[in-house]
Backbone as XML, in Angstrom:
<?xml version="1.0"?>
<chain id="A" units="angstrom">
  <residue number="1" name="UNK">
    <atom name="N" x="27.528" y="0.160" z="2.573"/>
    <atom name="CA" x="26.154" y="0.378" z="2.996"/>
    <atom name="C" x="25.517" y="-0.982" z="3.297"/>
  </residue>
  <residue number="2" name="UNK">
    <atom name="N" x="24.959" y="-0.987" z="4.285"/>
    <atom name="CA" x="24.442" y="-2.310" z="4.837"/>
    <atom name="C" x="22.776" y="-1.988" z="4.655"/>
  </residue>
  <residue number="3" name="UNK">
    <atom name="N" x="21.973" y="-3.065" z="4.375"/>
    <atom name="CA" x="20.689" y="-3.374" z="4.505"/>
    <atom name="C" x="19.997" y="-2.912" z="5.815"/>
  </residue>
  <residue number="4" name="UNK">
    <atom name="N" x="20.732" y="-2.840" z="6.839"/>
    <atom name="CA" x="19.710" y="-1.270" z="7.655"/>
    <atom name="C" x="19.983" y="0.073" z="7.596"/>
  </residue>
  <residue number="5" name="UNK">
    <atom name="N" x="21.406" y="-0.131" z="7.249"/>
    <atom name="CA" x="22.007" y="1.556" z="6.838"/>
    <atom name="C" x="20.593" y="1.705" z="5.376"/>
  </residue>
  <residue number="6" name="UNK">
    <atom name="N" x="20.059" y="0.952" z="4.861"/>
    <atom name="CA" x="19.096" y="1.155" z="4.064"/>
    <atom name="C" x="17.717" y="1.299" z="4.422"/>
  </residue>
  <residue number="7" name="UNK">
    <atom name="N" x="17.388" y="0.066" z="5.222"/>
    <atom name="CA" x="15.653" y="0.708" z="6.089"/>
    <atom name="C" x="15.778" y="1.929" z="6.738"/>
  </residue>
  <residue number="8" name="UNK">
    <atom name="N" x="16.831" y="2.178" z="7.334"/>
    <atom name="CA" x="16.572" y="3.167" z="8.343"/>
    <atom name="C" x="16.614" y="4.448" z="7.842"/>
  </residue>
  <residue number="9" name="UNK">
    <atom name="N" x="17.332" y="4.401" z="6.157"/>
    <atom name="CA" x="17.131" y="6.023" z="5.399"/>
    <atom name="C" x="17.414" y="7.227" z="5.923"/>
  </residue>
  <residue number="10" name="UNK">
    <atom name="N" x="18.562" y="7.271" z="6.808"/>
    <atom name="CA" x="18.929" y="8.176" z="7.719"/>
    <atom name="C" x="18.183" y="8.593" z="7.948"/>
  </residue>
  <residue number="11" name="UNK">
    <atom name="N" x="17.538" y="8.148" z="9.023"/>
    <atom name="CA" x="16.619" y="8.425" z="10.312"/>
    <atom name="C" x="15.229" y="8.900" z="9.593"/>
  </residue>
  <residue number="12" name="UNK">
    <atom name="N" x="15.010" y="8.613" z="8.373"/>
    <atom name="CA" x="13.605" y="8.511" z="7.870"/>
    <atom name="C" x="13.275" y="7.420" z="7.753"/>
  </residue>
  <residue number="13" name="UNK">
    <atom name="N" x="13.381" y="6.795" z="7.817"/>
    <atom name="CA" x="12.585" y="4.973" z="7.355"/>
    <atom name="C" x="11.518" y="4.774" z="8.032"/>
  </residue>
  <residue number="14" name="UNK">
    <atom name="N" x="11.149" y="5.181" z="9.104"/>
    <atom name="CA" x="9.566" y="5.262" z="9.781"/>
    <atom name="C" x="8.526" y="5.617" z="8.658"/>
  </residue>
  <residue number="15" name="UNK">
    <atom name="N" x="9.134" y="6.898" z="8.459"/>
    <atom name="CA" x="8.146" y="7.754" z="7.151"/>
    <atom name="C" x="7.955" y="7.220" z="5.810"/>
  </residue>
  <residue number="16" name="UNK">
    <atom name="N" x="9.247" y="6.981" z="5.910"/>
    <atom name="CA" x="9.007" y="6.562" z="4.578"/>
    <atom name="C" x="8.498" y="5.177" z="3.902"/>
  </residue>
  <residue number="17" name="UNK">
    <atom name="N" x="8.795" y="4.483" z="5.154"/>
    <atom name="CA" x="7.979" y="2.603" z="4.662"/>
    <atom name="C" x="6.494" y="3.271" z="5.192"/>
  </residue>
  <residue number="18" name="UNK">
    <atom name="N" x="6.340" y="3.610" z="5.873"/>
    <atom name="CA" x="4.754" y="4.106" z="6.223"/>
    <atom name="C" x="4.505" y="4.444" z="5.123"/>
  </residue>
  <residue number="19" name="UNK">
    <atom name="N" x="5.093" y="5.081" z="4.563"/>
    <atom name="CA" x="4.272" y="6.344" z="3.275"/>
    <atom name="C" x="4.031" y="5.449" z="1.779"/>
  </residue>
  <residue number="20" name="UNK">
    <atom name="N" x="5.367" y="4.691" z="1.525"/>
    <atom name="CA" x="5.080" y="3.478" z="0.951"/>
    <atom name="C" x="3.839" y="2.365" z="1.184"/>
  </residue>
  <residue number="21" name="UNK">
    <atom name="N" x="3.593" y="2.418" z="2.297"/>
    <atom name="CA" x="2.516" y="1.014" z="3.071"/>
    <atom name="C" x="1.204" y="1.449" z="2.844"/>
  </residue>
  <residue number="22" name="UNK">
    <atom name="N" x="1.232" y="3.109" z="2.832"/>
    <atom name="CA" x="-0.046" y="3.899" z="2.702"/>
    <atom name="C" x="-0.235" y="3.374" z="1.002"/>
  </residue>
  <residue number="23" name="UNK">
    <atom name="N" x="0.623" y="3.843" z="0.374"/>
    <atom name="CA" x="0.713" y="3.817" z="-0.924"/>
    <atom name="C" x="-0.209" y="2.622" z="-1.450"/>
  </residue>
  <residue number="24" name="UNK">
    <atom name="N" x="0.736" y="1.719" z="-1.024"/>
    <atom name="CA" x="-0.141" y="0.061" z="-1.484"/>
    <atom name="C" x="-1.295" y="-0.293" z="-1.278"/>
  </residue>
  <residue number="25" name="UNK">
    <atom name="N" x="-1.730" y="0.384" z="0.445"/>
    <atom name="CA" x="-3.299" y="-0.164" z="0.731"/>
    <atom name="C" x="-4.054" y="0.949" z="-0.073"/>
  </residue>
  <residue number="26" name="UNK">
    <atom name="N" x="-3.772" y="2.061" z="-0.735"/>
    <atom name="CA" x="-4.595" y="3.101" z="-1.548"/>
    <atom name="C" x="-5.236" y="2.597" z="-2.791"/>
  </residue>
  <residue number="27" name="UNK">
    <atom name="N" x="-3.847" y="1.930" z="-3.427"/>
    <atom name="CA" x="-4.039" y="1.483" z="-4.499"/>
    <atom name="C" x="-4.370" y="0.001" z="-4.462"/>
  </residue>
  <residue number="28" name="UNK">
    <atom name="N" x="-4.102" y="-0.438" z="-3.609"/>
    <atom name="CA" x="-5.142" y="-2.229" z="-3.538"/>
    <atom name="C" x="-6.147" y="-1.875" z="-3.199"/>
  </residue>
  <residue number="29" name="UNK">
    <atom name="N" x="-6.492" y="-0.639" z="-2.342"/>
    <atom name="CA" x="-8.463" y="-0.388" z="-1.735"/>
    <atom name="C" x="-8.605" y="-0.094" z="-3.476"/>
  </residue>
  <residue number="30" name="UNK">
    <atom name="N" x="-7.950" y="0.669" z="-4.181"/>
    <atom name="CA" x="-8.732" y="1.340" z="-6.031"/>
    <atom name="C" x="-8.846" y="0.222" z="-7.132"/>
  </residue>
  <residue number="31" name="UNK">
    <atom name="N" x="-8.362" y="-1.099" z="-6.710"/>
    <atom name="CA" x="-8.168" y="-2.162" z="-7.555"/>
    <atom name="C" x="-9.775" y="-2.867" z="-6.895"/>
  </residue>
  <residue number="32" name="UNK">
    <atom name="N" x="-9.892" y="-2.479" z="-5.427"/>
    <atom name="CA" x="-10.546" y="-4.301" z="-4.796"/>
    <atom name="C" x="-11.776" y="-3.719" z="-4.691"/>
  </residue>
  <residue number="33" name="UNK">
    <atom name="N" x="-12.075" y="-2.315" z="-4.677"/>
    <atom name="CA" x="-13.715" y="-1.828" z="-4.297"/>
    <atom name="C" x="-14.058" y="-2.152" z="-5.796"/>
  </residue>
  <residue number="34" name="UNK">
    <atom name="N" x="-13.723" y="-1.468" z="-6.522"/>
    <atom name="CA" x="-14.503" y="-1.485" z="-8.314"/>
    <atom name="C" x="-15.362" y="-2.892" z="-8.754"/>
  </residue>
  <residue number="35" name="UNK">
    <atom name="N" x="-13.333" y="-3.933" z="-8.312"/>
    <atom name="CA" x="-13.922" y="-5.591" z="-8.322"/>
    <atom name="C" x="-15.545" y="-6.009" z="-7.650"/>
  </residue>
  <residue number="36" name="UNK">
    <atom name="N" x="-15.546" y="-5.609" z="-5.993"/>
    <atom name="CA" x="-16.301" y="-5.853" z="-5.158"/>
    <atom name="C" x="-17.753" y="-5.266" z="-5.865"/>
  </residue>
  <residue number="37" name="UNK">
    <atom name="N" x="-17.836" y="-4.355" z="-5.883"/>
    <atom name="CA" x="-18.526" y="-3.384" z="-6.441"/>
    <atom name="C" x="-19.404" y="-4.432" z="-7.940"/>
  </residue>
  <residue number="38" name="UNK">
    <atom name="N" x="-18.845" y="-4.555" z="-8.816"/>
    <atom name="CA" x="-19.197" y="-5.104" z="-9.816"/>
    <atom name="C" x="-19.455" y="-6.603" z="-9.532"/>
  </residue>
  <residue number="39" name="UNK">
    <atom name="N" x="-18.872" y="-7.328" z="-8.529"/>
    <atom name="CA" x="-19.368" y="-8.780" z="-8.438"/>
    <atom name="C" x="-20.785" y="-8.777" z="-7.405"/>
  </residue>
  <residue number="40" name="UNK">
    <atom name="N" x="-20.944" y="-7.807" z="-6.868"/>
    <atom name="CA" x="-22.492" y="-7.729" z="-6.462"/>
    <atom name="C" x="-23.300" y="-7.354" z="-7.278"/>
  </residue>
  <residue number="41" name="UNK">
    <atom name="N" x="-23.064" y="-6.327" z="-8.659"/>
    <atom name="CA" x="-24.199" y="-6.018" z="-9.081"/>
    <atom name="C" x="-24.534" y="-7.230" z="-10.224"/>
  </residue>
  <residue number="42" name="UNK">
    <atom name="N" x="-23.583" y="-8.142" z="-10.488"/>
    <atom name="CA" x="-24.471" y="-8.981" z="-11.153"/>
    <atom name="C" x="-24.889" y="-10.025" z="-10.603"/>
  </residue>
  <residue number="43" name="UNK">
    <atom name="N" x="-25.069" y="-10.453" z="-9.591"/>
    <atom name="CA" x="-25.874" y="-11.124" z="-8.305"/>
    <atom name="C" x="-27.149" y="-10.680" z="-8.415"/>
  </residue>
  <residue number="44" name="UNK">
    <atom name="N" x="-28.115" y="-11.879" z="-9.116"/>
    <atom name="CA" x="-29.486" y="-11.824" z="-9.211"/>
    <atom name="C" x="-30.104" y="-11.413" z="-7.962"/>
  </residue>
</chain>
């Protein structure tokens, strides 16, 4: 098995690094708004 026989996930790897990529910006937007969120409200 080679390293694209692995991205390519028999003929899913579109979906599935997408679905992964979704994954990360979901959970970095649920980490970075709260942050954001709280460093304005204690801004006199």
């Amino acid at each position: 098995m080679s390293l694209l026989d692995f991205l390519s996930m028999g003929g899913y790897g579109a979906y599935v690094w997408s679905a992964y990529a979704l994954m990360v910006a979901v959970l970095a937007w649920n980490v970075a708004a709260p942050l954001v969120c709280l460093r304005r409200r204690r801004r006199p």
